[in-house]
C-alpha positions in Angstrom: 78.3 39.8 -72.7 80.2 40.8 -76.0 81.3 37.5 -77.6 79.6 33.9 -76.9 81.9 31.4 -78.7 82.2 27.4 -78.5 85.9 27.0 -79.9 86.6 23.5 -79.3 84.4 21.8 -81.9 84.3 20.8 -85.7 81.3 21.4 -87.7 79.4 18.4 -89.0 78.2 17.6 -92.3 75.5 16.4 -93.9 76.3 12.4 -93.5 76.7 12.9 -89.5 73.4 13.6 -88.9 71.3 11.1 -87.4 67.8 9.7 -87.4 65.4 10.9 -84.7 64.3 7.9 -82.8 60.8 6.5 -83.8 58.5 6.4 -80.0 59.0 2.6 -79.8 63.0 3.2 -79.8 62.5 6.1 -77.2 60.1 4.5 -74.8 62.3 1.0 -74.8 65.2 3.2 -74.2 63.2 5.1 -71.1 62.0 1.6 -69.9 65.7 0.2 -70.0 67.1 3.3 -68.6 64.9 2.9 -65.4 66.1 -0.6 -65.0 62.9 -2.4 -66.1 62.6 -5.1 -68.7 60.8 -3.6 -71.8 60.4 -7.1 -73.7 59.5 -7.6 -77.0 55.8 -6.2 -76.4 54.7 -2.8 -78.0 55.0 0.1 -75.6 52.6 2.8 -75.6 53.0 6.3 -73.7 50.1 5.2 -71.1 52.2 1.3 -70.1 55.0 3.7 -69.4 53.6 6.1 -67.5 52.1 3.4 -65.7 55.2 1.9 -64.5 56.3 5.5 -63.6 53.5 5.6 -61.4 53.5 2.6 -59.7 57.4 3.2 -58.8 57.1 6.6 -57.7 59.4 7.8 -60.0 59.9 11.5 -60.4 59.1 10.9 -64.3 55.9 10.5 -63.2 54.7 14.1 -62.2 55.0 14.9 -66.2 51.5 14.8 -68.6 52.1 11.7 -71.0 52.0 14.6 -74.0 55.4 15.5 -72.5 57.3 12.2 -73.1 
């Protein structure tokens, strides 16, 4: 391959950038994104997997230190 080129976009700047997502935000988002009600409770890694678990869910196969 000679030339690898992405034409169709603009550069960002500096004040486009965004915040990674602290581990509460993500795992809510994971819990909301499967349909289930995260509440208001703190999520850990191990409550998630758990519900991945007990669903069946193809999430589950991963090792919790890969969410």
């Amino acid at each position: 391959m000679g030339l690898l080129a992405l034409l169709d976009a603009y550069p960002l700047t500096q004040t486009q950038f965004l915040e990674f997502p602290q581990m509460q935000e993500i795992l809510s988002g994971l819990m909301k994104d499967l349909g289930r009600d995260a509440g208001d409770d703190p999520l850990d890694v191990s409550t998630v997997m758990e519900f991945l678990r007990r669903d069946g869910d193809a999430l589950s196969t991963l090792q919790e230190h890969h969410i």
